[in-house]
C-alpha angles and dihedrals in degrees: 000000000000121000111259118228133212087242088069085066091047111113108278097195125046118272130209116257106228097012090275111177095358120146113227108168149309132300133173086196116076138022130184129187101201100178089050090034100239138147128199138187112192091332108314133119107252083213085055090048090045097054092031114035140039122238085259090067086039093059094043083053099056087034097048107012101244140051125274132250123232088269109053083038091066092047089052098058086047097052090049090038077052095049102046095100113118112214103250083235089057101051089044089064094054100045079051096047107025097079093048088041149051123265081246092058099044092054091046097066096036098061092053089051097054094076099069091061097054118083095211086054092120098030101118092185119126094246090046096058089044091062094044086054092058094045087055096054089038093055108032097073089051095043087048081054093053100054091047086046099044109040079055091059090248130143115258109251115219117234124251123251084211106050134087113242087258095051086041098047082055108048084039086060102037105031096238143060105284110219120276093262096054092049091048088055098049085046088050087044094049098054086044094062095038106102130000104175113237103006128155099262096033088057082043088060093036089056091044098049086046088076090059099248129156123285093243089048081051093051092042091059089042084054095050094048092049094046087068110094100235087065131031091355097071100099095054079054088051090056102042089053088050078046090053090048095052097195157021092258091056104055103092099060100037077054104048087037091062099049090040078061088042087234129162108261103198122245105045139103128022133211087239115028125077096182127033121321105255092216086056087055086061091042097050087058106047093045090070093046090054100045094044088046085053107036100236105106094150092096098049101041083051083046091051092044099053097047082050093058094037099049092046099043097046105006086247118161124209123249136216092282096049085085107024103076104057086045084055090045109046088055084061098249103153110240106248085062098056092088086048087055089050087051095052092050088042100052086076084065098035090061095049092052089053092038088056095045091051080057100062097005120190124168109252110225120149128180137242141219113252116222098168131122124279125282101270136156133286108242111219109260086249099058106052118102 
């Protein structure tokens, strides 16, 4: 009989770098249409969502499957206004870590914190995890609001019993209630994060919550996949390249520099679509609302500039992140808190996803092709030269 060798166990068909196109399991949740440009939750249009419903309805969609009536939409803005309490340990951390990290970092570490001050913790029971699911969402956006604040020097604000998780995240940051078309835009830009399929930091939460861990374990690992740059950090990117141009006049030849050098210009392409992000479709147009409303048009012509040039010259659509930025921007959110924001829209999504795993769980533990050496001997630590 022949010696086997560990080639024989090497891949005999060809494999997907990254997973593209993979299909990795089955979800109720999400749908997108890549080649049409389109992006569903359960169902729904996210351009519909966007026009008819609030990020509150949104989340009971992803959690629940449909959308509330009046009525359990009302008790479910009373269970998230209940939950908003930060434990006092918790916010002593962050007013200890947020000025030497990142906003990323800082969030990161409070949420996993977070699970040794909650008695159902361990509870693996589907209501308990409900419940932890809507702590998490209820908690993340003031606790995004405390690291800004704090590392600032600033008071904490107290959220508000009466306010949606857009208007409250706000008024939390600034101190005071933001105008009606700021809070409309925040509410627009949280149900268009909420859930993207597949991505890098839902599947994190999804492995994580394979193993049966628990659903704080599961959002940690979805916050530390969305912190890296190639992932939930590309519209600070955005904003820090408008920052480098400097003005309208100057597009054109920062543009057409970058592709002469055949460098990345951020906010374009995307893994799935072919054609132009839909969120970014929302986000275009509010973008102008917003900049005309506050008076301060420079960013999204530049904005606008820059995806012309772009589109034409390569055939290259936005993503989600081309518009984002300026909208972030011109509301006055300082840039490196623009990922933490994504999170706190995302962990709607994220919840669902582990929540649904949790359902029909199966560990997720895929293989890899081997491309080491050969099996061969130790040599004894004497005899190596």
């Amino acid at each position: 009989m022949s010696e086997t060798k560990l080639s024989d166990f090497k891949a005999k068909s060809d494999f997907t770098a990254g997973l593209e196109d993979v299909i990795a399991g089955t979800s109720e949740i999400c749908f997108i249409d890549g080649k049409e440009g389109r992006l569903i939750y359960r169902g729904y249009d996210i351009n519909e969502l966007v026009d008819k419903t609030t990020f509150e309805e949104v989340i009971y969609l992803l959690w629940k499957g449909e959308l509330p009536t009046s009525a359990q939409l009302q008790e479910l803005k009373q269970q998230i206004a209940s939950y908003q309490k930060i434990p006092q340990e918790v916010l002593d951390v962050i007013r200890l870590i947020s000025p030497k990290g990142t906003p990323m970092d800082t969030l990161r570490t409070a949420v996993s914190m977070l699970k040794s001050f909650d008695d159902e913790g361990e509870d693996m029971a589907p209501e308990a995890n409900y419940r932890k699911a809507i702590k998490l969402t209820a908690m993340i956006p003031v606790i995004v609001a405390a690291i800004d604040r704090t590392r600032k020097g600033l008071d904490l604000v107290e959220p508000k019993n009466d306010l949606s998780i857009a208007a409250n995240f706000l008024y939390m940051l600034k101190g005071q209630e933001a105008d009606p078309i700021e809070v409309r835009v925040m509410d627009a830009g949280l149900i268009m994060h909420a859930d993207h399929e597949y991505n890098a930091s839902t599947f994190a939460c999804r492995v994580t919550a394979g193993t049966l861990s628990d659903i704080y374990s599961a959002i940690t690992s979805g916050i530390g996949t969305l912190k890296g740059p190639l992932h939930g950090g590309a519209n600070t990117a955005v904003m820090q390249m408008l920052l480098e141009i400097g003005e309208p006049e100057n597009v054109e030849e920062y543009v057409h520099g970058k592709l002469a050098r055949k460098e990345k210009i951020m906010g374009f392409g995307h893994r799935v679509y072919k054609t132009m992000d839909p969120r970014a479709v929302q986000l275009r147009e509010m973008s102008k609302e917003l900049a005309e409303k506050m008076g301060d048009e420079k960013w999204y012509k530049m904005t606008e500039k820059t995806f012309e040039i772009v589109n034409k010259e390569k055939g290259m659509w936005p993503n989600v992140d081309l518009f984002s930025a300026s909208v972030y921007y011109v509301m006055g959110i300082e840039m490196d808190l623009y990922t933490a924001i994504f999170a706190m829209s995302r962990v709607s999504g994220w919840t669902a996803h582990v929540l649904e795993q949790y359902s029909n769980n199966r560990l997720i533990r895929p293989t890899a092709i081997y491309q080491g050496p050969e099996l061969r001997e130790v040599v004894p630590l004497a005899e190596r030269q």
